[in-house]
C-alpha positions in Angstrom: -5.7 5.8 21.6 -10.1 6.3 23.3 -11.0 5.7 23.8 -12.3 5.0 26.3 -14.2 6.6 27.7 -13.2 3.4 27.1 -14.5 3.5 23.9 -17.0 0.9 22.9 -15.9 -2.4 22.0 -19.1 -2.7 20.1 -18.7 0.0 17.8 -15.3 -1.9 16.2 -14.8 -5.1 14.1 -11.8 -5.7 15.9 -11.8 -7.0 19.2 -9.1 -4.1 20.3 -11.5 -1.5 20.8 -11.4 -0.4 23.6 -7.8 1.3 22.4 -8.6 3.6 19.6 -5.7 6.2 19.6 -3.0 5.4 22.2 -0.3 5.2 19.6 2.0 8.5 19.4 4.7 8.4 16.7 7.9 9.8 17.8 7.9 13.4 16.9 11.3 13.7 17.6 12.4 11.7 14.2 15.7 12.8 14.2 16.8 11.5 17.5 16.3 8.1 15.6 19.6 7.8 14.3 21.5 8.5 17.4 20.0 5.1 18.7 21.8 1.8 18.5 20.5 -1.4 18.5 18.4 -3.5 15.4 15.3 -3.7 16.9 15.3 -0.1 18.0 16.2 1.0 14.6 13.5 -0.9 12.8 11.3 0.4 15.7 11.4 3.7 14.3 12.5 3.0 10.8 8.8 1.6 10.4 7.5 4.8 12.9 8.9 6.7 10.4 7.9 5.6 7.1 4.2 4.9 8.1 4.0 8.5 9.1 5.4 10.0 6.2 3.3 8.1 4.1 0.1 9.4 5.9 1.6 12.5 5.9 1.9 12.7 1.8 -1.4 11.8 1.5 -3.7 14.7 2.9 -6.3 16.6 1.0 -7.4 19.1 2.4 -11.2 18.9 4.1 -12.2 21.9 2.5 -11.3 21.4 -1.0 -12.4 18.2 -0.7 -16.0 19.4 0.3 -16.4 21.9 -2.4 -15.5 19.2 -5.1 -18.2 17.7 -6.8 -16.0 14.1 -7.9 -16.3 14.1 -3.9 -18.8 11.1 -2.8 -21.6 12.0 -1.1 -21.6 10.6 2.3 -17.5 11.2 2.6 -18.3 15.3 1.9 -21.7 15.3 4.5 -18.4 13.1 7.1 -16.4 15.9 5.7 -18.7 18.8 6.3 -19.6 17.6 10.0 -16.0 16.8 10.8 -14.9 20.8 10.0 -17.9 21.6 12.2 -16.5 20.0 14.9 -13.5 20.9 14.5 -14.5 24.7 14.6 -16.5 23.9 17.6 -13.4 22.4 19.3 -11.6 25.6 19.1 -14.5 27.8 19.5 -16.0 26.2 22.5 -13.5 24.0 24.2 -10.8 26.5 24.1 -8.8 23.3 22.1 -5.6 24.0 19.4 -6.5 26.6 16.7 -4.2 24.8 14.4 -4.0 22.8 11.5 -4.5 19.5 12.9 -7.3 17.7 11.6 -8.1 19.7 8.6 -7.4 17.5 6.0 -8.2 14.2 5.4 -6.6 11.0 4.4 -8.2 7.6 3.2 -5.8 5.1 4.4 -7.8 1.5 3.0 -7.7 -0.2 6.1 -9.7 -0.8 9.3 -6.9 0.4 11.7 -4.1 2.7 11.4 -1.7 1.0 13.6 -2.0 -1.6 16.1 -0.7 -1.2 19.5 1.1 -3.7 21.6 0.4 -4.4 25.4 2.6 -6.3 27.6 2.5 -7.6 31.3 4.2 -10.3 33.2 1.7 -13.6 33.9 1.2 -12.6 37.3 1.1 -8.9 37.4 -1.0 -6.2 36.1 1.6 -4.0 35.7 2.4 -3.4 32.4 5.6 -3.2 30.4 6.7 0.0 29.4 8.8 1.7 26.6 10.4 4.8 26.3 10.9 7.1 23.5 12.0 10.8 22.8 10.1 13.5 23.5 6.9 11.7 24.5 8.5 9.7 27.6 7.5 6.2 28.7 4.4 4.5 27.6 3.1 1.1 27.9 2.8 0.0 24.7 4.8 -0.4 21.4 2.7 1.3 18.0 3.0 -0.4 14.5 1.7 0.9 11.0 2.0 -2.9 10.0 0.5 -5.8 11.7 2.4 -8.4 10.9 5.6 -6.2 12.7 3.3 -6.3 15.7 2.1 -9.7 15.3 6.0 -10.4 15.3 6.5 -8.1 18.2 4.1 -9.5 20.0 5.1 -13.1 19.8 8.6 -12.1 20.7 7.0 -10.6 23.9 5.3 -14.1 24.1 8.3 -15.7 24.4 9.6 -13.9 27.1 6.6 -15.8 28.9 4.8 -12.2 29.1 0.6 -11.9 28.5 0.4 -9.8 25.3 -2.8 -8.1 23.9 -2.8 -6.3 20.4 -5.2 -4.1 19.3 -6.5 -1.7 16.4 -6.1 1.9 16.6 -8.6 4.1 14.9 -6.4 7.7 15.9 -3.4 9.2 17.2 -2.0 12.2 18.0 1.7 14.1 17.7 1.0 15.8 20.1 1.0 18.9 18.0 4.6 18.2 16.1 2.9 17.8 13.3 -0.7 18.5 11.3 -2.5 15.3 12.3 -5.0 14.4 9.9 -8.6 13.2 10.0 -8.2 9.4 9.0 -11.0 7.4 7.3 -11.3 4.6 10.3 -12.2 8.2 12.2 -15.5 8.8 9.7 -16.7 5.3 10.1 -19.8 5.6 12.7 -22.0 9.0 13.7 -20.8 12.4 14.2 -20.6 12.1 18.1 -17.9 9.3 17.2 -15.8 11.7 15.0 -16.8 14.2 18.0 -15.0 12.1 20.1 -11.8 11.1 18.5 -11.3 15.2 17.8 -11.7 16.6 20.7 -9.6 13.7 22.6 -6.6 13.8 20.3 -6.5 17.6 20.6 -6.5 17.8 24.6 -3.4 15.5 24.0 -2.0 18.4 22.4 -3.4 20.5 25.6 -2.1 18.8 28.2 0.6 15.9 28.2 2.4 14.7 31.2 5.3 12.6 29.9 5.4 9.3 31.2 1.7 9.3 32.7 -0.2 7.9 30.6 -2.9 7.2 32.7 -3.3 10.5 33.6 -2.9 11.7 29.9 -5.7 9.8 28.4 -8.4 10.2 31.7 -7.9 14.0 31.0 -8.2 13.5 27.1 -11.4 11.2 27.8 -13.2 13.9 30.5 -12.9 16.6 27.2 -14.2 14.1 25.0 -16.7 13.6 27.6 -18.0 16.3 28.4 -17.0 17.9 24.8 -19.3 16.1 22.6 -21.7 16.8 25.5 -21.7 19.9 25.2 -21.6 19.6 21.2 -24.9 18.0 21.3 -26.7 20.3 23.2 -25.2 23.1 21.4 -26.5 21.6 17.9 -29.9 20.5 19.1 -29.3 16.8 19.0 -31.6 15.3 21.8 -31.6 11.6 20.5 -27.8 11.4 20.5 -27.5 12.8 23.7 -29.4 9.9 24.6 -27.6 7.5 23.0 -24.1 9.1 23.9 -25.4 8.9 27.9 -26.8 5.2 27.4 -23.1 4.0 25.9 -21.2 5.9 28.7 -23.0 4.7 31.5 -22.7 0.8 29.3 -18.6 2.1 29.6 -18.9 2.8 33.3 -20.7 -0.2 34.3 -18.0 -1.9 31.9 -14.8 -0.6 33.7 -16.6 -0.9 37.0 -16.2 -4.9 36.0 -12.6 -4.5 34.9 -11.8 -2.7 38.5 -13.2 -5.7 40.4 -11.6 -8.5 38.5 -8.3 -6.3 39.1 -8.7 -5.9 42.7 -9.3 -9.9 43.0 -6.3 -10.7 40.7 -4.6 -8.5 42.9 -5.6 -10.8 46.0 -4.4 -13.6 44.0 -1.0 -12.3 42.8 -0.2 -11.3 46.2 -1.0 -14.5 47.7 1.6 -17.6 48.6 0.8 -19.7 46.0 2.4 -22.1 43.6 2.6 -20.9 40.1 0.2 -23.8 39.1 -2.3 -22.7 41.9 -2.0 -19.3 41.0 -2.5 -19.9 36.8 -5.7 -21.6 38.2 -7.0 -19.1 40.3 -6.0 -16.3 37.5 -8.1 -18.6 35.5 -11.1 -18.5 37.3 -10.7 -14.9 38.4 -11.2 -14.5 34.4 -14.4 -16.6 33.4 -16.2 -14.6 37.0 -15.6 -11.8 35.4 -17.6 -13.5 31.7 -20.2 -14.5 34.1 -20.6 -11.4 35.5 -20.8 -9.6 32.3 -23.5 -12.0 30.8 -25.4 -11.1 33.9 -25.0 -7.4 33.5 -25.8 -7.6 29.5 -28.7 -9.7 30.0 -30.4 -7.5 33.0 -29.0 -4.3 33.5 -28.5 -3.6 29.8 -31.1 -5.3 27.9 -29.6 -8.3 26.3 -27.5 -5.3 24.2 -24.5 -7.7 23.1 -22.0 -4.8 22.2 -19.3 -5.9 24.6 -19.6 -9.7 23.1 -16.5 -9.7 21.0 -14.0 -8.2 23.6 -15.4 -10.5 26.0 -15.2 -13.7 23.8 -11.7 -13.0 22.7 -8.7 -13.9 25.1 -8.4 -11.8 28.1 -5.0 -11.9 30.3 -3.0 -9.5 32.3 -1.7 -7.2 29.3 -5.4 -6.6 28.1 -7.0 -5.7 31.7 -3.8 -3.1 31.8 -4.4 -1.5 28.7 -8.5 -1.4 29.7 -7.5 0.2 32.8 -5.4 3.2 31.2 -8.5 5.4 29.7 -11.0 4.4 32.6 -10.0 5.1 36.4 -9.0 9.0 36.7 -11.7 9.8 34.5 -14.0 10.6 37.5 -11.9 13.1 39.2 -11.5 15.3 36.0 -15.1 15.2 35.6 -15.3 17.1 38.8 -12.3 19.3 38.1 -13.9 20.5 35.3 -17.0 21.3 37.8 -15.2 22.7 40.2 -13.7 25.1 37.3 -17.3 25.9 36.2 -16.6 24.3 33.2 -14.5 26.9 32.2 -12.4 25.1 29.8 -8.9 28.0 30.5 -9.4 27.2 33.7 -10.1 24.0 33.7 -6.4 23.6 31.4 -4.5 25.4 33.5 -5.6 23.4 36.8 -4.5 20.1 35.0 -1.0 21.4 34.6 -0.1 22.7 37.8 -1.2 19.3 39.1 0.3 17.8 36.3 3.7 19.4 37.2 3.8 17.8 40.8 5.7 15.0 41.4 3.8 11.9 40.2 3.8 10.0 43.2 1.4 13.1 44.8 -0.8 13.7 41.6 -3.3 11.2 41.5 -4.5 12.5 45.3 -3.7 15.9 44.5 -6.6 15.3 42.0 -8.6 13.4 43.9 -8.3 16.2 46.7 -8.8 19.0 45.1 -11.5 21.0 46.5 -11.2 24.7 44.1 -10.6 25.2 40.7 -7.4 27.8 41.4 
């Protein structure tokens, strides 16, 4: 899910854009049946079936460019998307596989919707654990009425719950992952992104980490499509690309702050009524100081309207925060490597491999590449 790079809440109908790809289906589907319990099984009965339905449906990108019944604006999305993709391999040293070479219109806005939980008065989130890919904090449905159901059950617990529309996810490599049409619906530095992130998934994964997974996915995206534009000439969208990551920045910069403060609260002796309230107003200071930044720093651009508008509780800060806070560190990996992409790789999993407790400063501190 990207994504971060929070990824624009403008850019997205939904008001869950800020996830795009976080959902992984279980590669593992066999280990299914070995576990016991309804929900569980209907868990990954669903997993399952949405997959394999995606699955059956590919075209191939190629084929589907050279044939003429092909609509015009899907095969120039087409066209671009295989560029890319050749780029990703070529440039970023990223999966020469089969992965996002062929295509699938799904008729929808989102392919699954992922599930975020945390308790009223903490802002750390639930987690779940599954085969293969390890503990995550979210639950991924094809449907949204399972989430919608999932999520009131969560609700009832007395947890803050957030859903939100994913645009991408990844296998991490299990299986062939295809483009997806709610991946083709803005510019080329958007389908830029989603590539380039799902494939350093299939890169690099740390199992339960997911904030480290997705900073690292989001500083290839980064400086990826960076390097894409320059490479094909594109000035203006470099522009643009720099404008809406600094808008991100200044956007988790907001989210950091109110989560420092509703740390403060949280931690404080206080009654639960006292502490709803300050919660409360921890939340509308964080509107106010988003109007203020929209109206001055960014020009009255309203692209961050909708996520702001919409609910925000503990659950929706936490899944915010996922993409956003690491992000600078393997920024300046990556420098430190020369941008060497091999490099760059293979410094991300020896760090990766250290005990997670150390990892965060071992990034932070690390002053070479090797």
């Amino acid at each position: 899910m990207r994504h971060g790079d929070i990824r624009s809440p403008g850019k997205s109908p939904t008001d869950g854009q800020p996830v795009k790809r976080l959902f992984r289906p279980l590669a593992a589907l066999l280990l299914a049946s070995t576990l016991t319990g309804c929900t569980t099984v209907s868990y990954y009965a669903q997993s399952i079936e949405g997959h394999v339905e995606i699955m059956a449906a590919r075209r191939n990108v190629g084929g589907l460019i050279r044939d003429p019944s092909t609509p015009k604006a899907l095969r120039a999305k087409l066209t671009s998307a295989a560029a890319i993709r050749r780029f990703a391999t070529d440039e970023l040293s990223l999966p020469d596989n089969s992965s996002y070479r062929a295509y699938v219109d799904i008729g929808r806005d989102n392919v699954t919707y992922a599930v975020f939980a945390a308790p009223r008065f903490s802002l750390a989130p639930v987690t779940w654990c599954f085969p293969v890919f390890g503990c995550v904090p979210y639950r991924g449905y094809f449907s949204p009425k399972s989430a919608a159901e999932s999520a009131a059950g969560l609700q009832r617990q007395g947890l803050d719950v957030y859903i939100s529309g994913v645009t991408a996810y990844s296998t991490l490599g299990w299986f062939s992952d295809p483009l997806l049409s709610t991946m083709l619906r803005q510019d080329d530095s958007y389908i830029a992104s989603l590539i380039f992130h799902e494939l350093a998934h299939q890169k690099v994964y740390v199992n339960n980490d997911s904030a480290f997974n997705e900073a690292f996915a989001v500083s290839v995206e980064t400086s990826g499509v960076r390097k894409w534009l320059r490479a094909t000439g594109n000035r203006a969208g470099l522009r643009r690309y720099d404008t809406n990551r600094r808008r991100s920045a200044d956007f988790l910069k907001l989210i950091a702050q109110t989560r420092d403060e509703l740390r403060q609260v949280y931690g404080s002796p206080r009654t639960p009524q006292m502490m709803a309230a300050a919660k409360a107003a921890t939340i509308e200071t964080l509107r106010a100081r988003y109007r203020h930044l929209r109206d001055t720093r960014w020009g009255g651009y309203r692209g961050y309207d909708a996520w702001f508008a919409a609910p925000i509780n503990n659950a929706k800060l936490a899944a915010t925060s996922v993409y956003g806070e690491q992000v600078p560190a393997f920024l300046r990996l990556l420098n430190l490597c020369g941008g060497d992409y091999p490099r760059f790789y293979a410094a991300v999993r020896r760090i990766g491999g250290l005990p997670a407790a150390s990892r965060v400063q071992a990034l932070k501190a690390a002053a070479t590449c090797d």
